[in-house]
Kinemage of the C-alpha trace (Angstrom):
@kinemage 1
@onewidth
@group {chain A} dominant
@subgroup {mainchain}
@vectorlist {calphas} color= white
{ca unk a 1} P 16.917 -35.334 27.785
{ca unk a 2} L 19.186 -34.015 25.536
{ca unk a 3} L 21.454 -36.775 24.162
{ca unk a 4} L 21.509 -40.571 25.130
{ca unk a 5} L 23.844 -43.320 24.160
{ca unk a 6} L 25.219 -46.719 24.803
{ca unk a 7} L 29.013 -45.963 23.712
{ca unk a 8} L 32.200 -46.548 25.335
{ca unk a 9} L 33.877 -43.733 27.112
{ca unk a 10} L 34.253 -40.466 25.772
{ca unk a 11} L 33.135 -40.917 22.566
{ca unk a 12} L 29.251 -40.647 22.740
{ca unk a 13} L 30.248 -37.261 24.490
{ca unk a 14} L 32.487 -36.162 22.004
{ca unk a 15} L 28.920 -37.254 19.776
{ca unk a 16} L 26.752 -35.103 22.111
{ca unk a 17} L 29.181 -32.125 21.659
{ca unk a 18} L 29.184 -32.146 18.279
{ca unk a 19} L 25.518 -32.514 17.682
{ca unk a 20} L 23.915 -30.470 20.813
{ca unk a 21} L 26.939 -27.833 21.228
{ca unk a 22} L 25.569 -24.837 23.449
{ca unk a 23} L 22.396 -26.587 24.296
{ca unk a 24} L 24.867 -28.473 26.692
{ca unk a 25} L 25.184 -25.794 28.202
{ca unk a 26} L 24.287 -25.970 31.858
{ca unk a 27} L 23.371 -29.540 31.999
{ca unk a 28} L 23.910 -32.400 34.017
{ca unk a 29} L 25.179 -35.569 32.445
{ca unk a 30} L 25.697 -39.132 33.781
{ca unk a 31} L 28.687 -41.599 32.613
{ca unk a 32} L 29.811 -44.715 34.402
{ca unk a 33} L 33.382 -43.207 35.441
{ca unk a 34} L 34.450 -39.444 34.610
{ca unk a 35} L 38.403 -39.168 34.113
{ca unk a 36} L 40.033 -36.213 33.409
{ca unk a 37} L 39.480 -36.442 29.849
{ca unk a 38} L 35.582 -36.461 30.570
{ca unk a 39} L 36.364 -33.617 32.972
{ca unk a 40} L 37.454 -31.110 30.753
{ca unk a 41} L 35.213 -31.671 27.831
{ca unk a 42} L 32.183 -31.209 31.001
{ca unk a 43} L 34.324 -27.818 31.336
{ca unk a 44} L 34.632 -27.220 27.662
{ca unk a 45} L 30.876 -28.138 26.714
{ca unk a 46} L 30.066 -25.862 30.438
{ca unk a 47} L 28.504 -29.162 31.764
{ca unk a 48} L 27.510 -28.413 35.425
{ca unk a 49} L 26.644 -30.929 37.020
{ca unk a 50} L 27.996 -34.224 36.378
{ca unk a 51} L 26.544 -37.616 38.479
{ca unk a 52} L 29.261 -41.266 37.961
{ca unk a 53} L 29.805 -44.362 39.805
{ca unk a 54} L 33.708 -44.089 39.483
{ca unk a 55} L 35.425 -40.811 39.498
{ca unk a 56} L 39.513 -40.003 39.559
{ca unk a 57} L 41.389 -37.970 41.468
{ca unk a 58} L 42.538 -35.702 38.328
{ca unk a 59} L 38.673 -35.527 37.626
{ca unk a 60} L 37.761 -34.261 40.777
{ca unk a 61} L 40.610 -31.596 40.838
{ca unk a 62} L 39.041 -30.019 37.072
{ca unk a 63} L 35.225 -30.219 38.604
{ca unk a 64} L 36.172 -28.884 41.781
{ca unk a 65} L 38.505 -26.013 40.171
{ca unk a 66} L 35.679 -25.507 37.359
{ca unk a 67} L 33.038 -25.180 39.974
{ca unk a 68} L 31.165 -28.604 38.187
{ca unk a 69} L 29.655 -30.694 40.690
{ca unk a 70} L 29.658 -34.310 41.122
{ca unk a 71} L 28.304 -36.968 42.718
{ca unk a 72} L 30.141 -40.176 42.963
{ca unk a 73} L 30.126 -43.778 44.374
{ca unk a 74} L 34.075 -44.503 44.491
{ca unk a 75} L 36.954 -42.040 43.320
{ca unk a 76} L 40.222 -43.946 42.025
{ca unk a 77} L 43.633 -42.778 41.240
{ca unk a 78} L 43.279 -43.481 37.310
{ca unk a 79} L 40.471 -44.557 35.202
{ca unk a 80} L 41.342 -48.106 33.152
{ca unk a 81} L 41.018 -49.110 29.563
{ca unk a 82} L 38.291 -51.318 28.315
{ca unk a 83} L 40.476 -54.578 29.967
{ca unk a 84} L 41.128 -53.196 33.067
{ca unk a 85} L 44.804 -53.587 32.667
{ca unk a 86} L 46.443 -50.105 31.945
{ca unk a 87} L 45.215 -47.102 32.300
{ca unk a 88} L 42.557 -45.570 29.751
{ca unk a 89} L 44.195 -44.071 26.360
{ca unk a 90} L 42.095 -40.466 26.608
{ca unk a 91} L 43.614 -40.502 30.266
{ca unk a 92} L 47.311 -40.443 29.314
{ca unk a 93} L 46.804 -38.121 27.071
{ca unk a 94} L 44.592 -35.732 29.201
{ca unk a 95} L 47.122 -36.001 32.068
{ca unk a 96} L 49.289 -33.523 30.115
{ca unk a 97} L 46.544 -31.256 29.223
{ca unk a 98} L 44.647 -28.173 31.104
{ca unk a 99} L 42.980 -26.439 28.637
{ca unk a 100} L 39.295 -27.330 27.881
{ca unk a 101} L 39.397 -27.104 23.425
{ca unk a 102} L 42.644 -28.734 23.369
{ca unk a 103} L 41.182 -31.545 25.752
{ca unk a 104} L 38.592 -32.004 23.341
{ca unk a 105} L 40.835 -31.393 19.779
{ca unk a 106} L 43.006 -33.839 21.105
{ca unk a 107} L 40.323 -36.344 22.185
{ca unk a 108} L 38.332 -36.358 19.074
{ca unk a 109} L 41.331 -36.689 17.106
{ca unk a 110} L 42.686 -39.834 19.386
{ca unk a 111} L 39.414 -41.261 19.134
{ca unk a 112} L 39.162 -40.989 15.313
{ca unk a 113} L 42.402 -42.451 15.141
{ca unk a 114} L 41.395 -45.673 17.316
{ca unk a 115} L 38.161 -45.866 15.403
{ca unk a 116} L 36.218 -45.333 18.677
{ca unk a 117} L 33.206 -43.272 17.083
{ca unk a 118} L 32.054 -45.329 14.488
């Protein structure tokens, strides 16, 4: 095992990146659900196999077009923020995004901002 944590969404895999960088490389990693934000950092870190219990649709379009593959238990139209009542902040952001380093520029720097990687 390469990296283990207990963090909420992207952030202890923004953590992994940072401290493993290319030993990522060909991996397999496990996350509760795997948006499109968690997508393209698995693209940008070359993740390649990738196992979650809830997976989006966006997600599953970057795996599929990446050639990552997934295992899932349910696939939903958006991943939700920590209440459940919106959809998840890295989400909205990624859904403008394709590239793999701006995905994770922009998600380091959103997290940062929130205070997410403490």
């Amino acid at each position: 095992m390469v990296f283990q944590t207990d963090a909420h969404r992207i952030s202890g895999f923004l953590r992994a990146i940072e401290q493993n960088g290319m030993e990522l490389q060909g991996a397999s990693m496990a996350n509760r659900a795997a948006g499109k934000a968690l997508a393209l950092l698995c693209v940008y870190s070359v993740i390649k196999q990738v196992y979650a219990e809830v997976v989006s649709r966006k997600a599953q379009v970057v795996f599929e077009k990446n050639g990552i593959g997934f295992e899932w238990k349910e696939i939903v139209h958006n991943i939700l923020d920590l209440n459940k009542v919106g959809v998840c902040p890295c989400e909205k952001i990624a859904a403008d995004i394709s590239d793999p380093k701006e995905s994770y520029v922009t998600s380091k720097a959103v997290l940062e901002k929130m205070k997410w990687c403490r």
